[in-house]
Backbone bond lengths (Angstrom), bond angles and torsions (degrees), N, CA, C in turn:
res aa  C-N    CA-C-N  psi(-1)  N-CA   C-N-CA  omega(-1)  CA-C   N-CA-C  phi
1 X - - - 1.449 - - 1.529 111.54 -
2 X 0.931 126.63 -59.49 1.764 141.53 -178.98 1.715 111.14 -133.26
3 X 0.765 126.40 155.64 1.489 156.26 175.53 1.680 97.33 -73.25
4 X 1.324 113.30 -56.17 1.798 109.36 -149.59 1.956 81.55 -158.51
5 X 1.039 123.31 112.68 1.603 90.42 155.71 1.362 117.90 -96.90
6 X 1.403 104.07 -13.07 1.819 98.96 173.10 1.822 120.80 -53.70
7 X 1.251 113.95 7.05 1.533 113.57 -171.04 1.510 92.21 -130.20
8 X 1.246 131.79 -7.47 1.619 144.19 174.97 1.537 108.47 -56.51
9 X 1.291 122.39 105.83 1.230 116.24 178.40 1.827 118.15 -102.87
10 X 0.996 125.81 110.00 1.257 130.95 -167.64 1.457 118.27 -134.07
11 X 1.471 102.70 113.59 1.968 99.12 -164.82 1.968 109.82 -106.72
12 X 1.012 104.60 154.73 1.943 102.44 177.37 1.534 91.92 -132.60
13 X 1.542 83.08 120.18 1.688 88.74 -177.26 1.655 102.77 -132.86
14 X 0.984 121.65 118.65 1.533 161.69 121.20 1.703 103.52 8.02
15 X 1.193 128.15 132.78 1.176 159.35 162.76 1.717 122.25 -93.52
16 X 1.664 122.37 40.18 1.027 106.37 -143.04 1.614 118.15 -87.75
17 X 1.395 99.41 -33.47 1.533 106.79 163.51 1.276 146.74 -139.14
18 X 1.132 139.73 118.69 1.254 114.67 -172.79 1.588 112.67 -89.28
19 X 0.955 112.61 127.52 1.719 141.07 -172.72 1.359 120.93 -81.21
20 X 1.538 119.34 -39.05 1.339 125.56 171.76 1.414 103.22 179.69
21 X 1.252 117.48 165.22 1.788 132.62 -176.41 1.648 92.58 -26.21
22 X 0.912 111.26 -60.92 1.788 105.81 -155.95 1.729 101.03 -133.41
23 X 1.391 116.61 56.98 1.347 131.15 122.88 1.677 124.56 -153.55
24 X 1.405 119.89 178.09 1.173 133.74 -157.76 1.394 102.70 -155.46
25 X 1.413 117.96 134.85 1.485 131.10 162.03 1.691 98.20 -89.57
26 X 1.484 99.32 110.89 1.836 107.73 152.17 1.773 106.74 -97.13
27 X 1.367 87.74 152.74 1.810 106.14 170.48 1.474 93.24 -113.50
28 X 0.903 111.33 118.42 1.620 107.06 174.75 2.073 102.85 -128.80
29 X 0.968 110.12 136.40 1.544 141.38 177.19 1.729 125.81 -130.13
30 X 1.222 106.53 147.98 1.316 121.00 177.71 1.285 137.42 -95.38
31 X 1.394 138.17 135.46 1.260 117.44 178.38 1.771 112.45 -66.01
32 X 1.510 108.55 120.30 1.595 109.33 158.77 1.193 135.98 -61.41
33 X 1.506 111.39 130.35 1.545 105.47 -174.65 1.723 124.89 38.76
34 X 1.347 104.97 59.66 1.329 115.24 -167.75 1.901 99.47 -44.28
35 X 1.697 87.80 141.00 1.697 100.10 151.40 1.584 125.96 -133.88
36 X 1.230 100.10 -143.36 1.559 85.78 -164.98 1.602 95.06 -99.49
37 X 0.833 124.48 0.23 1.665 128.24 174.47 1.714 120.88 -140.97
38 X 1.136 99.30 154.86 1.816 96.15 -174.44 1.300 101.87 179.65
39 X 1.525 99.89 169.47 1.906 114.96 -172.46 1.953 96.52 -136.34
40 X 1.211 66.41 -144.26 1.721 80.47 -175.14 1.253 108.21 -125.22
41 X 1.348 130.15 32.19 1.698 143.94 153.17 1.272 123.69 -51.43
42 X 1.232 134.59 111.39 1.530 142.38 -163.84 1.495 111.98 -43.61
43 X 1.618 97.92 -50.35 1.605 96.94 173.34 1.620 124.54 -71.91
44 X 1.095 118.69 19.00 1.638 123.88 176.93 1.831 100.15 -99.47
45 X 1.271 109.09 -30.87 1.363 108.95 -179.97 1.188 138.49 -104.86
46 X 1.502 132.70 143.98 1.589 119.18 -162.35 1.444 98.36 -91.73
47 X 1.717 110.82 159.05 1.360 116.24 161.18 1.247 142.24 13.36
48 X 1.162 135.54 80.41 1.732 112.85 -158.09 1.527 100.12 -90.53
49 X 1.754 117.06 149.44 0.948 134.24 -154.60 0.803 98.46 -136.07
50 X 2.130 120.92 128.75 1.134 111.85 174.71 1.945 123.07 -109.02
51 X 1.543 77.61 153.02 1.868 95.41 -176.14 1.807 119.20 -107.54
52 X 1.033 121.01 115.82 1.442 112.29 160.36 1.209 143.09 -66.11
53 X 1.139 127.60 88.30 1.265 132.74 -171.82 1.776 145.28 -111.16
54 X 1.107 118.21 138.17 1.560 135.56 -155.44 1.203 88.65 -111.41
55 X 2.224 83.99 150.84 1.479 99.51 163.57 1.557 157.02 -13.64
56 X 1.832 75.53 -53.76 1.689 105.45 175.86 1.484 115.38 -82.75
57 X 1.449 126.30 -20.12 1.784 137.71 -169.77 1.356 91.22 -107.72
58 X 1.385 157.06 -70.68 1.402 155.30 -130.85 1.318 102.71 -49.21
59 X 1.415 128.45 -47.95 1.229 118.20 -157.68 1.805 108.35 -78.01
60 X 1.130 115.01 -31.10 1.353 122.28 169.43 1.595 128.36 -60.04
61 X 1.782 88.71 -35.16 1.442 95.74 173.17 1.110 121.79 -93.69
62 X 1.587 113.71 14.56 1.771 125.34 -174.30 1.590 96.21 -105.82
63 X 1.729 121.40 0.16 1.232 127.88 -161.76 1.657 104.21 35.40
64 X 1.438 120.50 77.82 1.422 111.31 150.42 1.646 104.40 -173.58
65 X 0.789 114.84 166.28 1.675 128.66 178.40 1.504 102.53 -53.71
66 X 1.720 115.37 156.23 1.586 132.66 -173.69 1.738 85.10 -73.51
67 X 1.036 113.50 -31.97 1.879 96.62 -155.40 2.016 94.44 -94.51
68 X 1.028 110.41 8.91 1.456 104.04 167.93 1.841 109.38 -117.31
69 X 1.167 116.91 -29.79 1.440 124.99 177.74 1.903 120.04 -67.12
70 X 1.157 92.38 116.33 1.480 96.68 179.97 1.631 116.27 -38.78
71 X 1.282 124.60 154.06 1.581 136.08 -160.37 1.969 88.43 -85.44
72 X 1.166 110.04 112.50 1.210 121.96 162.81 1.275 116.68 -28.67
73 X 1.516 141.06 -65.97 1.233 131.49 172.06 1.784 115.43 -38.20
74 X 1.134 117.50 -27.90 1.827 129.38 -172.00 1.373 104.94 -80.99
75 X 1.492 128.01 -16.67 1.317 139.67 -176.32 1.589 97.23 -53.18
76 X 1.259 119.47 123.65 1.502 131.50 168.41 2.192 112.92 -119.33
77 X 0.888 88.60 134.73 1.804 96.77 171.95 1.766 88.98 -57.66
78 X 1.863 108.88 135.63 1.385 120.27 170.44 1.397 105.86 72.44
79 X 1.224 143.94 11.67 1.092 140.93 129.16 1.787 123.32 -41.45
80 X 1.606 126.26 123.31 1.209 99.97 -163.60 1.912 107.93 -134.69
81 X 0.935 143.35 119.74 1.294 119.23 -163.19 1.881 102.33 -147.99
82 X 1.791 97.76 149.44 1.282 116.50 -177.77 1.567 117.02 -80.26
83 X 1.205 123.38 129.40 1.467 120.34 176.68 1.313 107.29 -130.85
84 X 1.755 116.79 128.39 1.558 116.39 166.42 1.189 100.81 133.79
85 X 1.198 109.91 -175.16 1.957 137.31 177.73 1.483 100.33 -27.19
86 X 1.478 148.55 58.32 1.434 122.56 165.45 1.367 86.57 -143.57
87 X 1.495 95.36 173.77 1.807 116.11 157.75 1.896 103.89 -119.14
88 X 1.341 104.28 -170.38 1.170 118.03 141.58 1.331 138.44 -99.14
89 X 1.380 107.99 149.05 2.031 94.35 -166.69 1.055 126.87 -63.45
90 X 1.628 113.05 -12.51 1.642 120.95 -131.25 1.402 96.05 177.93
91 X 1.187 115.70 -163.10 1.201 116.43 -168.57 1.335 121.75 -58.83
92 X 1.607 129.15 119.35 1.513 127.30 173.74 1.506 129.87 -42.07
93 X 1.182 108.74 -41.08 1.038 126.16 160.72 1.286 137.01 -62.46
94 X 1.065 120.78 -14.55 1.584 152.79 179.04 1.211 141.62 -165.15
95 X 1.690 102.88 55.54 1.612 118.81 -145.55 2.110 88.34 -62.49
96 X 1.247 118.27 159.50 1.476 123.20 177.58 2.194 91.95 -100.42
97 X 1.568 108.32 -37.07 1.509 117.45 -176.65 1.726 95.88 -158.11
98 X 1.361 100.16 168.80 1.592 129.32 175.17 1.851 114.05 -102.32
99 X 0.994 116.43 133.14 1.392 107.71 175.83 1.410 122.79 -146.06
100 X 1.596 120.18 115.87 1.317 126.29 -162.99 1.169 109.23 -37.49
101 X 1.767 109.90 141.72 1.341 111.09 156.75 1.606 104.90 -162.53
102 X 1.500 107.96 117.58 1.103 121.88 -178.58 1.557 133.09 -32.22
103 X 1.788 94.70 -45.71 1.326 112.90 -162.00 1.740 101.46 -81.97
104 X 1.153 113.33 -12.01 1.433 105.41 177.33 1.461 115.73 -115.59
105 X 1.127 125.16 165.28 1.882 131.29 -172.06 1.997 102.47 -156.53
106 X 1.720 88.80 97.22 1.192 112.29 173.05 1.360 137.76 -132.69
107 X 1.144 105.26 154.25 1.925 116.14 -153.52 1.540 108.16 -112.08
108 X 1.063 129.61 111.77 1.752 133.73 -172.12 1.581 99.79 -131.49
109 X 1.151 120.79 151.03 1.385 139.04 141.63 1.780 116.74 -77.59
110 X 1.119 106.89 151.70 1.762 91.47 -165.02 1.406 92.50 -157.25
111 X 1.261 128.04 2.61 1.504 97.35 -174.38 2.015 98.55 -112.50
112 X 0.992 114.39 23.91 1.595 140.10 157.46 1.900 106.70 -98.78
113 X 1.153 124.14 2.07 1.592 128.23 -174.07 1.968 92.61 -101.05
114 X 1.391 102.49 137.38 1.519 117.74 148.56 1.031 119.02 -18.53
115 X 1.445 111.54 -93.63 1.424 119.87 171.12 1.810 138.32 -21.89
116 X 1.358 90.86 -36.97 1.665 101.23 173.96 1.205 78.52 -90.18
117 X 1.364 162.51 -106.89 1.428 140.94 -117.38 1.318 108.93 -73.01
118 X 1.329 145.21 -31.32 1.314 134.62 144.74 2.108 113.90 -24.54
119 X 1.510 91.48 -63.30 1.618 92.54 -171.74 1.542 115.75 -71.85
120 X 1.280 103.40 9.18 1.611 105.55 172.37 1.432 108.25 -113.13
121 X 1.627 127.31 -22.24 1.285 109.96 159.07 0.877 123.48 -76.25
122 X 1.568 144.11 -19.35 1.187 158.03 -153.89 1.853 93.19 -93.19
123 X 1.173 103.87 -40.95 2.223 116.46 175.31 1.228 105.31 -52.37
124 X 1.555 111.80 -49.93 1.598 123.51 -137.91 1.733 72.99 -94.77
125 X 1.697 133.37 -82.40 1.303 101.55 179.72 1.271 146.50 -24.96
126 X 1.077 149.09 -41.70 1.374 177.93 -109.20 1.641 100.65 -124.71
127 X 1.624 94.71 -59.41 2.115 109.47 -176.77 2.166 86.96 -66.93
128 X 0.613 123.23 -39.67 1.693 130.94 -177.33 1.042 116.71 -56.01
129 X 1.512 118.44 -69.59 1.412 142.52 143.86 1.571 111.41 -15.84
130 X 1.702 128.42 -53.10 0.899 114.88 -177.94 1.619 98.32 104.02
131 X 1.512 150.62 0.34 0.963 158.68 -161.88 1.200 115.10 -95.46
């Protein structure tokens, strides 16, 4: 799967506001102590920190290339997407988890995926639950 994932750098960054025509608040965070498998569980990720970002900066701060980064005008608040060292396990289209791998550097949207809406009802029960 990976070489090392402790040197695997892989960020999920947040869409959180849009501020005016031509900026945006990102929250952007890291995977902790990378392993060879992971989701989108709060405790897998460090601190998210926010960045302001323009037309001209977004794509850098989305860590990925102009020809993989969504068209700035399409930018929506809660839009949420993975950038860096992983694949998917399983089907792209319907990843079940993410799992480091060095040799590749890839860019997904994810908070339109199953899996994150599974792991948010499963949150939102839990806060209900009292857990």
């Amino acid at each position: 799967m990976t070489n090392n994932p402790q040197k695997t750098k892989i960020y999920r960054i947040t869409i959180d506001e849009k501020l005016s025509e031509n900026l945006f608040r990102f929250l952007i965070c890291q995977l902790k102590n990378p392993k060879t498998r992971f989701t989108d569980r709060v405790d897998e990720w460090t601190e998210e920190k926010e960045k302001i970002v323009n037309p001209k900066n977004y794509t850098r701060t989305l860590h990925t290339k102009k020809s993989q980064a969504p068209i700035w005008e399409n930018l929506t608040e809660g839009q949420v997407y993975l950038s860096g060292e992983f694949k998917t396990a399983d089907d792209p289209t319907k990843p079940t988890y993410f799992t480091t791998n060095s040799k590749k550097n890839n860019f997904i949207r994810i908070d339109n995926l199953q899996i994150i809406k599974e792991g948010l009802k499963t949150l939102y029960s839990d806060v209900l639950k009292g857990k």
